[in-house]
N, C-alpha and C positions, 0 to 999 in steps of 0.2 A: 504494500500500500504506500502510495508516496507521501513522503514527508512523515515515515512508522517507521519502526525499528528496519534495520537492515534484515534481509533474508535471516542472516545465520545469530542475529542477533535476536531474534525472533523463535526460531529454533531452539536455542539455549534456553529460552523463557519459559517455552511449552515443555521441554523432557521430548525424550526419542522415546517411539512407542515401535518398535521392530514389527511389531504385529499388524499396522496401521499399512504398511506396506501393499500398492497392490489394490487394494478395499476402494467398491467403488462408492461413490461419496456424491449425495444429494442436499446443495444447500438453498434454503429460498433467500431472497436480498443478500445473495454473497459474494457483491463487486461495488461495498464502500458500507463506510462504517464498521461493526462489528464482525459483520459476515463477511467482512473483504480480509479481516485477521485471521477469519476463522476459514477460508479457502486458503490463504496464504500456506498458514499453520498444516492444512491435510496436504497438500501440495507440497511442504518440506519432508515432511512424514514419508514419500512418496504414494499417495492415496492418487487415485482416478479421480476427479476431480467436476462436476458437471452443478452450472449453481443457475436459480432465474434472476430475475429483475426486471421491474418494467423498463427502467430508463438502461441508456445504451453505455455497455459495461466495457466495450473494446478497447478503449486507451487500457482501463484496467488491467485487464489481460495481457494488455500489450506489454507494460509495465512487469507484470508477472514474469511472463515468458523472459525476457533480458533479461530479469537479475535470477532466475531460479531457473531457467532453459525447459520451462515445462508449460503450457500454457492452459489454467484451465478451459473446462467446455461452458462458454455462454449461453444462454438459451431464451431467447428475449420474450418476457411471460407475464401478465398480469396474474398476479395470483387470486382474484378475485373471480375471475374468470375461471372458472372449476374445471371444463372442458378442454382450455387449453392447457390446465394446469396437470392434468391428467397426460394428454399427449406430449409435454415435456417428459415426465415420466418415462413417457417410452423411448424417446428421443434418447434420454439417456440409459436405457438398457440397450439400445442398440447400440452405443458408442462406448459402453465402459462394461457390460453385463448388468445382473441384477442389481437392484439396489443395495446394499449392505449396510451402510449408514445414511438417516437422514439428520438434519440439520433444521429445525423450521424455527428459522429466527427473524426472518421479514416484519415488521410492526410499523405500526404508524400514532407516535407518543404524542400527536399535536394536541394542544394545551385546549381546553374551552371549560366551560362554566356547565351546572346544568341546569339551567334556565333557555341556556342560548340552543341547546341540542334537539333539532327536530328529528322524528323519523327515520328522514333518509340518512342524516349523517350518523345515526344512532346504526342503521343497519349497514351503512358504508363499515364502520368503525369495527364492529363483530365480523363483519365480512372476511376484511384485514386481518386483525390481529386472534381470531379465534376461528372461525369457518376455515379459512384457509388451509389451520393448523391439522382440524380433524382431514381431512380431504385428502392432504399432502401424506399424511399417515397411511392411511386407507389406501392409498397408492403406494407406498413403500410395502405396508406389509403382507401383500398381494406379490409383490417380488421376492423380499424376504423369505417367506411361505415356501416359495419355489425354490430355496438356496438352503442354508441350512443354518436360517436365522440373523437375526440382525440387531443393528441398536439404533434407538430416535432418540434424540435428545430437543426436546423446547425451549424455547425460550420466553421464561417468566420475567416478572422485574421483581425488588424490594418495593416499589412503591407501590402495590395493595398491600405490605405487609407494614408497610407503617403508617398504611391510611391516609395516604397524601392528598391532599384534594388537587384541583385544576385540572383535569381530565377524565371523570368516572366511569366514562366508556371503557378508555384504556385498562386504567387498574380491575374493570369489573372482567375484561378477558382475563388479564394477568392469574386473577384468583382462579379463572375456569381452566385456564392452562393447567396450573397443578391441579387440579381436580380431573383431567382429561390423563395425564398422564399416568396417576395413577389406575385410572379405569381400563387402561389400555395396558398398562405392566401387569395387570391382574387376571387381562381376557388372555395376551397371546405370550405368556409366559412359559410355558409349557409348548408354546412353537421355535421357542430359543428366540425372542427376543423382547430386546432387555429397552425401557421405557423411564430415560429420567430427564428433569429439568434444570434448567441454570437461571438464575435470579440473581444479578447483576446488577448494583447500587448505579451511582450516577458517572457512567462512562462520557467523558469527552470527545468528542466526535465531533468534525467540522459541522455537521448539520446544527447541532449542541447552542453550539456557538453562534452562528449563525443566526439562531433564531429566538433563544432565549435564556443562554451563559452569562452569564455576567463577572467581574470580576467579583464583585459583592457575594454573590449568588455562590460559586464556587467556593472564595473563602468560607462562608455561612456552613457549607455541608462537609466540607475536610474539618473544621472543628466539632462536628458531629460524627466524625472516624473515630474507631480508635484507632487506625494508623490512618493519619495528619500528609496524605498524598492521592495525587488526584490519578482516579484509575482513568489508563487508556483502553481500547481494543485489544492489545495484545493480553493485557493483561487478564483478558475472559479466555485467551486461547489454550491457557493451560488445562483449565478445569474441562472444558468442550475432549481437548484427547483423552483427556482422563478417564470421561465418560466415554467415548469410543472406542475405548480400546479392554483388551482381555484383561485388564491388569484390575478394571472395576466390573469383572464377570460376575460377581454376585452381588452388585448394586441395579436395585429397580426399580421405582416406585416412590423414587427420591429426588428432591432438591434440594442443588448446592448452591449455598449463595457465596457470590464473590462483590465484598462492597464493601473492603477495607475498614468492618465493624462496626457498620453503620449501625445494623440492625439491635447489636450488641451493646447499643451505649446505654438500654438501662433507662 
């Protein structure tokens, strides 16, 4: 990711997972922000590599390919769009094999009140950050099925767990996310695969910034860490292999949160 840790500097943050090797690897929004560390991160690993995104991800890639010599597969997809999101799926079984790992970390954290939230932007919003999710699943483990199992991992946030206000849409998926995951490590457990979440304080992300970072803002939440630094992207890429790989083979039905003790302050 430009302007992120170098390739192997990036590497060294995640741990080598030897197992990772090879494994072909489904992410949604994984060409910026979060899920451009977290394609980086399976791509150093040597994983197969195949992510969507609405907006056009190829400089991304391109960036990839020169410092890592491996380019993942784009596959230009609204995820909202069920049907096309499906035929990516295949798109990517044809280019890398079955699914093995999915990734569904795609969301849309924009801020609003709940006064201002009519209908459509209320089912836009679930659309996004929770339909998407069961969908994307239901499509992996349909592949998985046919292999000999696999792992999903979601993506939750800390803020339904701290009750944040200014977007209730969001945080009311967040909560359904862990609730979704655990119903799904419970049904196809016994298919060999493994169903856990990642919950992720407040990561800096040029979008972040962008739109509603502040320097105020930022100071305001590292002194609500208990460790007093500000998480980037990479820093979610450790815990992401850790869940994908054999080394947390008997983790299911769980989530890790990475958010520098936010949750923890008590």
């Amino acid at each position: 990711m430009k302007g992120g840790l170098s390739a192997a500097k990036q590497a060294a943050r995640a741990g080598h997972y030897s197992d990772l090797t090879g494994k072909s690897v489904f992410i949604t929004g994984g060409g910026s922000g979060i899920g451009a560390a977290v394609t980086e991160g399976f791509i150093q690993q040597g994983a197969k590599v195949a992510f969507v995104q609405r907006s056009d991800a190829s400089p991304f890639c391109d960036d990839v390919e020169a410092r890592c010599g491996v380019r993942p597969h784009f596959i230009a997809c609204d995820i909202t769009d069920i049907a096309a999101l499906q035929v990516a799926f295949d798109h990517a079984r044809e280019r890398h094999g079955p699914v093995e790992i999915l990734v569904n970390n795609a969301a849309n954290d924009t801020r609003h009140s709940t006064e201002e939230v009519d209908e459509a932007f209320w089912d836009q919003s679930i659309a996004i950050n929770l339909k998407a999710y069961f969908f994307a699943a239901q499509a992996a483990i349909a592949q998985m099925k046919q292999g000999k199992g696999g792992t999903i991992i979601n993506f939750s946030s800390v803020a339904y767990m701290a009750g944040m206000a200014g977007f209730p849409a969001y945080t009311s998926s967040n909560a359904a996310i862990v609730a979704l995951t655990q119903s799904l490590a419970r049904e196809f457990g016994r298919s060999g695969i493994r169903v856990n979440a990642v919950a992720p304080g407040m990561v800096i992300t040029p979008r972040q910034i962008a739109l509603w970072l502040t320097e105020e803002s930022i100071s305001n939440q590292l002194a609500s860490q208990c460790l007093p630094e500000a998480l980037v992207p990479e820093d979610i890429v450790g815990a992401v292999m850790f869940l994908a790989s054999r080394t947390s083979r008997m983790m299911t039905g769980q989530t890790l949160i990475v958010d520098g003790g936010f949750i923890a302050r008590g």
